[in-house]
C-alpha positions as CSV (number, residue, x, y, z in Angstrom):
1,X,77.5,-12.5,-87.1
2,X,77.9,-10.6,-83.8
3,X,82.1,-9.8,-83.2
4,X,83.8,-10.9,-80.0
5,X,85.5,-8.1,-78.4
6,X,87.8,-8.8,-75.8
7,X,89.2,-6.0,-73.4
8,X,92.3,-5.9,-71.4
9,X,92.9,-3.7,-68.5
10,X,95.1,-1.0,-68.7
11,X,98.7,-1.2,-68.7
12,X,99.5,2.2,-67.7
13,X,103.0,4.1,-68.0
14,X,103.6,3.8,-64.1
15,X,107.8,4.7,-64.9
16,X,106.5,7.5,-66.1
17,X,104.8,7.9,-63.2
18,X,107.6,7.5,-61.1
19,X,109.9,9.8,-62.9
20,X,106.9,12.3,-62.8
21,X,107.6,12.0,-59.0
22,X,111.4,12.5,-59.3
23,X,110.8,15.9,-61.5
24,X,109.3,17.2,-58.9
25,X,111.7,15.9,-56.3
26,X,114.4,17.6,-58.5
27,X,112.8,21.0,-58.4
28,X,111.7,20.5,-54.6
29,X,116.1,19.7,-53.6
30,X,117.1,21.9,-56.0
31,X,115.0,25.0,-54.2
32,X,116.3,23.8,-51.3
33,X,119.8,24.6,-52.5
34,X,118.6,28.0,-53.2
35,X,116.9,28.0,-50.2
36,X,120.4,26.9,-48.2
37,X,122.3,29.8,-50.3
38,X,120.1,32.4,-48.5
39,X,117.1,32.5,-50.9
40,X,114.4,32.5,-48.3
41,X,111.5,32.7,-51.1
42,X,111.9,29.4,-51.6
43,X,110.4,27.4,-48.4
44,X,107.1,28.2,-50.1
45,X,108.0,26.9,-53.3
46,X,109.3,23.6,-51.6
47,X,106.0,23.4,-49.4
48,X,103.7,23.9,-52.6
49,X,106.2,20.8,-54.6
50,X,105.5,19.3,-51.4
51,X,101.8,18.9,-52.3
52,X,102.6,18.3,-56.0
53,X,104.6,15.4,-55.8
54,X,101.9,13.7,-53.0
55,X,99.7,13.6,-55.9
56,X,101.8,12.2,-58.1
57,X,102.6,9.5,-55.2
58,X,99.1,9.1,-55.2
59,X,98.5,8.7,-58.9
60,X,101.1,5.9,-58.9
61,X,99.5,4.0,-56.1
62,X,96.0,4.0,-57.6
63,X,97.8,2.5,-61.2
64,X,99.7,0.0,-59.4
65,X,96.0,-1.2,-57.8
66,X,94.9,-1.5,-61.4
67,X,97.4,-2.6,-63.8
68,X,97.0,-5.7,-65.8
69,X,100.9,-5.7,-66.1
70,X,103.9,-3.2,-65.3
71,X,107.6,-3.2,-66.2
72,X,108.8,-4.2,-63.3
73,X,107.5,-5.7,-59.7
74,X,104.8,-3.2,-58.1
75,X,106.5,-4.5,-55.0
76,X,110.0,-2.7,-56.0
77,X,107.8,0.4,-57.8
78,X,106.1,1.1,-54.8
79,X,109.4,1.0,-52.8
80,X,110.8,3.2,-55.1
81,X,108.1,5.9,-54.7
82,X,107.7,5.7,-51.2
83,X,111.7,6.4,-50.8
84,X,111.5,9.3,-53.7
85,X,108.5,10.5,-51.6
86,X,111.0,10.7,-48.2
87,X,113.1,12.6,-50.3
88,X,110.5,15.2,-50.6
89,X,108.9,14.9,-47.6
90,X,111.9,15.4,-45.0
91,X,113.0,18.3,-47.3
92,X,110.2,20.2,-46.4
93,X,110.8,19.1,-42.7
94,X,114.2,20.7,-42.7
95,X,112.7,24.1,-43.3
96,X,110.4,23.7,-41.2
97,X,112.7,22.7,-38.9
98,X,115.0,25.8,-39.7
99,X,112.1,28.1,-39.5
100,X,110.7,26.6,-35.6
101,X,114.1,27.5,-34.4
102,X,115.1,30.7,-36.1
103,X,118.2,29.2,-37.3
104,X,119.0,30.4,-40.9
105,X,121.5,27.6,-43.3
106,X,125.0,28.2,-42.9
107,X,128.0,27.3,-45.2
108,X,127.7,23.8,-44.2
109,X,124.7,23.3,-44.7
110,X,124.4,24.9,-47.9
111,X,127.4,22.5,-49.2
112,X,125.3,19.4,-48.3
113,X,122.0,20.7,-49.7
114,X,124.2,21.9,-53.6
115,X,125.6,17.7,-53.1
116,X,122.1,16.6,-52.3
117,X,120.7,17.8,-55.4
118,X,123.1,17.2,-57.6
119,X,122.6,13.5,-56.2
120,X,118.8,13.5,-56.6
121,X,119.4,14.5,-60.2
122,X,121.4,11.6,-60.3
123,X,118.3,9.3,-59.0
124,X,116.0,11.0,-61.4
125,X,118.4,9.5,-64.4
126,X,118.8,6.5,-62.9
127,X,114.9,5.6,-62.7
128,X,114.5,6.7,-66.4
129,X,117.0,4.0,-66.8
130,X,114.6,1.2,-65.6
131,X,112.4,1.7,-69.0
132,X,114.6,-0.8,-70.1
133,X,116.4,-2.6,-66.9
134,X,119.1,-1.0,-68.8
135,X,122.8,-1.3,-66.7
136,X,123.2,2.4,-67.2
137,X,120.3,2.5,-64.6
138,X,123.2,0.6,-61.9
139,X,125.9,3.4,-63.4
140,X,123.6,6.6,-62.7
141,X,122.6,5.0,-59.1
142,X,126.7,4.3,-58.2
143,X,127.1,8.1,-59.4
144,X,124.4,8.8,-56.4
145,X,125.8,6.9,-53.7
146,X,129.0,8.4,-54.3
147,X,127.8,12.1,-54.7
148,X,125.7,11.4,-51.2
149,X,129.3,10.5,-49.7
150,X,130.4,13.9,-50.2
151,X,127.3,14.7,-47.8
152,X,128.4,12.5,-45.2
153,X,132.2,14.3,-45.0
154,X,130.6,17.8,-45.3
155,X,128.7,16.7,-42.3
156,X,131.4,15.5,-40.3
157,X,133.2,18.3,-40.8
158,X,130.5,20.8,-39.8
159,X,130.0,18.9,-36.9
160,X,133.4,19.0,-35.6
161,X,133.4,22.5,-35.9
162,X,130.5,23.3,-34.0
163,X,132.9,22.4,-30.8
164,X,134.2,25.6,-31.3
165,X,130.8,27.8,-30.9
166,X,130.1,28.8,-27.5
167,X,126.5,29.0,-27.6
168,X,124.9,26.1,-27.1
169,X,121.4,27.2,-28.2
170,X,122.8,27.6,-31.9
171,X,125.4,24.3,-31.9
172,X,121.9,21.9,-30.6
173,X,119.9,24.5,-33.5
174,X,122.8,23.3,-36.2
175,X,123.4,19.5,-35.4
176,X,119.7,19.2,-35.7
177,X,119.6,20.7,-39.3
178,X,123.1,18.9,-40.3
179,X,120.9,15.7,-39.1
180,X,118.0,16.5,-41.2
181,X,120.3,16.5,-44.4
182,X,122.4,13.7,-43.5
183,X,118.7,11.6,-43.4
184,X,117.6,12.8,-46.5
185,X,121.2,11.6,-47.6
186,X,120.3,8.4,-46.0
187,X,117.1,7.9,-48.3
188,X,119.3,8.7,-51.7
189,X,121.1,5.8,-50.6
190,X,118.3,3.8,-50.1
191,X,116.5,4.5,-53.4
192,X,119.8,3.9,-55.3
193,X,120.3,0.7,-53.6
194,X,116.6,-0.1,-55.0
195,X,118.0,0.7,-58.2
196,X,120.7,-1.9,-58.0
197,X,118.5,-4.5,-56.4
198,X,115.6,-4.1,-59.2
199,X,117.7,-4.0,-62.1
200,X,119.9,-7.5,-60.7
201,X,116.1,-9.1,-59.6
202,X,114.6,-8.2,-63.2
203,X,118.1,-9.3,-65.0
């Protein structure tokens, strides 16, 4: 008598995945907050984590195309990746940015960059969190939106006291750059507010 088999499509680990992508998010910010202290080595190291954590993007889109099942709604997974992914992205952009105009980090800017990574570590626990929809997931994503405040006042400050430089060529340089961080700011914001909004959906 000839067995039935039956097969299932795979299920694959796509939190895994995802915190896969925040690793290398991590390393990318926290680089950058060498970078900011005056460690110029380390615009190549962001660019090459650049290219890393595109592939892991990748890797997560092509299991969300196949999974029988996942732990929470692709929709909100994919949302999740694409803001960890801005992270990343614009990071890179600010050196470039720094680099085009031959305007080196200041103080300021190195302030917001330490806050941005210590926030992005706070992300990165907040997604290993969603394994189990657990609340501590809402608790490590309140910890980031109040960490990326501290961005927002370091950037007012800096700011205001770029009405005190005469040269106009270096205040348009710096408000551009104290931009640049206060968006990546914007999109720890708007992956912890994922956070939130998965874990209330899937409760």
């Amino acid at each position: 008598m000839r067995t039935r088999r039956w097969f299932f499509p795979e299920s694959p680990d796509v939190i895994g995945m995802l915190r896969r992508q925040l690793e290398v998010t991590t390393e990318a910010v926290d680089a950058l907050a060498a970078w900011a202290e005056g460690d110029a080595s380390k615009a190549d190291e962001i660019r090459e984590l650049e290219h890393r954590g595109d592939e892991v993007k990748r890797e997560l889109e092509v299991a969300l195309t196949s999974a029988f099942t996942t732990p929470l709604e692709p929709e909100d997974l994919y949302a999740l990746s694409r803001g960890i992914d801005w992270i990343l992205d614009f990071s890179k952009d600010l050196v470039r940015e720094s680099e085009v105009m031959a305007c080196p980090p200041d103080a300021a800017l190195a302030e917001m960059c330490a806050v941005l990574a210590e926030s992005a570590h706070l992300l990165a626990e907040a997604v290993d969190e969603l394994r189990s929809t657990s609340t501590d997931a809402t608790g490590k994503a309140s910890e980031a939106l109040r960490t990326e405040r501290r961005i927002e006042k370091v950037y007012r400050d800096a700011m205001a006291a770029l009405v005190a430089v005469d040269d106009v060529r270096e205040v348009m340089s710096r408000r551009e750059l104290y931009r640049r961080v206060a968006r990546i700011g914007e999109q720890v914001v708007d992956v912890a507010e994922r956070v939130w909004y998965t874990v209330v959906k899937e409760g």
